[in-house]
Each structure stands twice: as C-alpha cells, then as structure tokens.
N, C-alpha and C positions, 0 to 999 in steps of 0.2 A: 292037809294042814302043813304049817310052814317046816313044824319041827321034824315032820314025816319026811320032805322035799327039800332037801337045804339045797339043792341045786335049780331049781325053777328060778324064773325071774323075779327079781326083788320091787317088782311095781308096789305089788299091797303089803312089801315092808316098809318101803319107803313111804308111802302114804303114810303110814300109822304113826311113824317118827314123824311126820311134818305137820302130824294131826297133831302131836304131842307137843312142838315147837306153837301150835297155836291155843292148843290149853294153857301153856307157860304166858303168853301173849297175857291171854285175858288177864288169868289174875295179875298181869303187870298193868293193863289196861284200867285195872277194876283200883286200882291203887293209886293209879298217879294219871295226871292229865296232859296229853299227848299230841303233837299235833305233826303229820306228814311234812316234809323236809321239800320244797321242790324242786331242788338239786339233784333227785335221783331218779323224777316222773321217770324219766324216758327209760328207765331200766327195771320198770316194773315187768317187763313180760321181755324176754333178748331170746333168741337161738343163733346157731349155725345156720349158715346159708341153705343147706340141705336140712333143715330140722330137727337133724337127731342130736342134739343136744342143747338143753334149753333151759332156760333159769328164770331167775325175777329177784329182785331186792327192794325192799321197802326201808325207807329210815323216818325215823321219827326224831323231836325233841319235846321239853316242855321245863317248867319250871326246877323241877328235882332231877329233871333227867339231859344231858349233853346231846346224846348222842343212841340211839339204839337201832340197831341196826334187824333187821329180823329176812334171811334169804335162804334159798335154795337153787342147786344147781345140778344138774347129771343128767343121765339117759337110764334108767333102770331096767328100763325093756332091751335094751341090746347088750349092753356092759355090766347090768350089773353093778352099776357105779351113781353114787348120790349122794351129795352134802348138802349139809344145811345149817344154817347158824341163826341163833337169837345172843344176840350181846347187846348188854345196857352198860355204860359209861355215866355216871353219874356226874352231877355239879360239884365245884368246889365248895360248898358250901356245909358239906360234911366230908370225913373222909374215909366212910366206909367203901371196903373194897370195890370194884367192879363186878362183873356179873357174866360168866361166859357161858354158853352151850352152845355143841355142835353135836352133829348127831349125822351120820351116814351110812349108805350099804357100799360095802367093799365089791371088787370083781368074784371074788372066790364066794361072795353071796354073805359073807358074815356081819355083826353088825357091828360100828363105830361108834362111841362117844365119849365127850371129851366134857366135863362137868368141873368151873373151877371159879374161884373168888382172885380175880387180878388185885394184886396188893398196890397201895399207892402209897407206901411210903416204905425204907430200906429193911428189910424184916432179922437180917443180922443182926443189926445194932435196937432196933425199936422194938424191943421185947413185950412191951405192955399191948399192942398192936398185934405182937405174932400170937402173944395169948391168948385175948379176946376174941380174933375172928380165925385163925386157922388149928390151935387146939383142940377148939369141940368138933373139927372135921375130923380129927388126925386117927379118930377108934373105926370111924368108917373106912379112912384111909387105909389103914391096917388089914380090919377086915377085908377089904377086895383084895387084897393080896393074896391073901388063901384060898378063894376063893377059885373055884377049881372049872368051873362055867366059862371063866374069863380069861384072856392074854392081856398083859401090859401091851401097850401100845407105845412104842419109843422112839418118839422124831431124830429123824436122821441128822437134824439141822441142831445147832447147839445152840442158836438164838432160841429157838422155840421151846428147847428144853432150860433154859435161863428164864424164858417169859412165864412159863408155867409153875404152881407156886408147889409149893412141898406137901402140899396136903392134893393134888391135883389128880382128879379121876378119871382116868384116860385109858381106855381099855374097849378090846373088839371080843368079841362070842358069838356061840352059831345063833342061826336065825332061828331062833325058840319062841315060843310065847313066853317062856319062864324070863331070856336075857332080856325083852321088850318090858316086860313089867316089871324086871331088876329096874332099868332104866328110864321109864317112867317116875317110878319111886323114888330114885335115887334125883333125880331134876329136883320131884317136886320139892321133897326135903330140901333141897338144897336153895329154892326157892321162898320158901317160907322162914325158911332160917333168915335169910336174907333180909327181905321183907321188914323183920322185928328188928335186924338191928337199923335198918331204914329208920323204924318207926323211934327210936331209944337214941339216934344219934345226936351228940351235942354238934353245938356249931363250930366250923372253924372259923378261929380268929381271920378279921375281916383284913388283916396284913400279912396273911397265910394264903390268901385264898388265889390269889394272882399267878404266886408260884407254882402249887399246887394246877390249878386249870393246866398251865405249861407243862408241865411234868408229862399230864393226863393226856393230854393231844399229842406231845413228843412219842409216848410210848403207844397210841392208838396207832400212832402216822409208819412208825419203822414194825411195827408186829405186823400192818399191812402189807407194806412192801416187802418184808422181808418173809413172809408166806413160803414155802416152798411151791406151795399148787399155782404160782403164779406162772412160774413157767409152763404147767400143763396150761391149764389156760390161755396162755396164749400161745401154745400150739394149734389150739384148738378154735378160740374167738378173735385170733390175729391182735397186734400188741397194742391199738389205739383201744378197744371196747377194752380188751383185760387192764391197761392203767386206769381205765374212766370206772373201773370196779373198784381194783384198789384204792384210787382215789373217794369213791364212795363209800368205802368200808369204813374209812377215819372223817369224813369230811372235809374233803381237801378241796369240794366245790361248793361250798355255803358260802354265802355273801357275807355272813358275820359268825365266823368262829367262836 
C-alpha cells in the first residue's frame, strides 16, 4: 500500500490524481456545453525524443466557458515527478471567479495540490466580492493550517504568490490514502461550491463585459508565461514546443480570442 511504501514509484499515485482531474472534468462536462479548441490537436499526446517524459493537453471552450484547459505532464516511473492541471476561465458575461486545480507527485514521492478560485476583480478595495466568494473558503482555509498531514507549499516566484488569492489551498503530504482523499474532497467541495455560484450569478452589465474579457486573458496570458516550470520545460521539451504550451495554456493560438 502507498502509505506502507512512500518511496516506490508514483505511477498509481499519479494515476489516481489524474483519475481525479477527470471526475472534476465530468461534472464540468455534465454542466456546461463544451467543444475542443483545435489549436491545441497537435499537443494532445508530445514526449521527449527518447520518451521518458511525456504529456498531453486538451483545451476546450463554449458558451459560459472562455477557455478550459485540462493537462498533464511528467515521468512518474523514473522521477517521481508529475503535474497536472484542470483550469476553467469563464465568459465575461458573469464575473464569478475562475477555477484552478493542479495536482502532482513530487521527486521525494509526496503529494502536490494547489485548489483555488482566481479573483477578477481587485479584492482590496471590492469588499462585497471578497465576501461573497472567498469568506466561505476562509474556515477551510484556516483549518489546513493546522492540519498536521500537510506542508504549505510557497512559490518561490512572487508573481505566483500575488496570482494566488488569500483563501488559496496549496499544500503537499505523504503519499497516503488518507492525503489523496483529503484532496479529492477538498476539489470536490470546491467544485460544487463553484458550480452554485455559476448557477445564482447575475449578469454583467453588457459595457463591463469588454473590459472585464481583457482583464481575463491579460492575466490568463502573464500567469503562463510567467510559470516558473517553464524554464524546467524547456530544458527538457527545448524552447519552441515549451512556448507552443505556454502559449496553449492562455490561448495565444485561437483564431478568435
């Protein structure tokens, strides 16, 4: 068992978290109507020349949704090492938060995720905003602090800790059954919450909505680029396939933004 062997290879942890990133899928699937982007075909299946490190990214749009990106990348059988992300970007047409999860196995075998609502609009000054949708996070927030299972996990990059909102759950643990179905749990919540205020959101005013869109791709386009793991990446996939990623993560190859 994994919690027996935290040193074994993390193939069947990483599975499970990708399995988990495709439960998230559906019920996003089961909700809103979605259709493949085909700006990003050719990067549905990539490796290294020698194959030991191999990914896929799929992106989708549709009516309520911009942009959703859903991938994975690493080698779990040699390193130890695997990411994966499901992110929804939403239309201007409301302006409930964004949507983030990532989820991976580290080299030291333990486990990564990063579960968090992107704010679109300045949460210092927009108090009515920071109440509504990161308040009811903030007792769970709290709680993973104590929580004795877990390490904070704290980007070394200060953009990334600026992109990440106050209520953001970001945190690695050994490779347990107990941390995998903390983490399960904690998506799905976070998921469903989500979801309802999808469902409850008014509209924005239709001379908001222009800005707001720009805002949305400005900050889609530099959280890409400015990634720290881009540089691993392109040590590893050389620097034309890792831009054509970046550039896939925000949509910088659609023919109509």
């Amino acid at each position: 068992m994994l919690e027996q062997q935290p040193n074994v290879n993390s193939t069947t942890l990483s599975e499970q978290l990708w399995g988990l990133t495709n439960e998230l899928r559906q019920k996003i699937d089961a909700r809103f109507e979605l259709h493949p982007d085909p700006s990003v075909e050719n990067l549905q299946q990539y490796s290294t020349l020698d194959g030991n490190m191999k990914g896929s990214l799929t992106a989708f749009s549709g009516k309520d949704i911009d942009w959703l990106v859903h991938s994975r990348l690493g080698n779990s059988e040699k390193s130890n090492f695997s990411t994966m992300r499901l992110t929804t970007w939403l239309k201007s047409h409301i302006q409930v938060p964004h949507l983030a999860f990532e989820f991976g196995t580290l080299p030291n075998g333990n486990i990564l995720f990063y579960v968090d609502y992107i704010a679109r609009t300045e949460l210092l000054t927009d108090l009515a905003y920071l109440d509504r949708y990161y308040e009811p996070v903030n007792p769970t927030f709290l709680k993973l602090q104590e929580d004795s299972r877990l390490k904070v996990f704290t980007s070394k990059s200060a953009y990334i800790r600026l992109f990440q909102s106050p209520v953001s759950l970001c945190y690695t643990g050994a490779p347990t059954f107990e941390t995998l179905e903390l983490t399960r749990a904690l998506a799905h919540e976070t998921l469903d919450r989500w979801l309802t205020w999808v469902d409850a959101a008014e509209p924005v005013p239709e001379d908001a909505r222009e800005a707001l869109a720009a805002r949305d791709l400005e900050l889609r386009r530099i959280s890409a680029e400015r990634d720290p793991g881009n540089k691993f990446a392109a040590q590893i996939f050389g620097s034309e396939l890792t831009d054509k990623l970046v550039r896939s993560l925000w949509g910088g190859d659609r023919i109509n933004h």
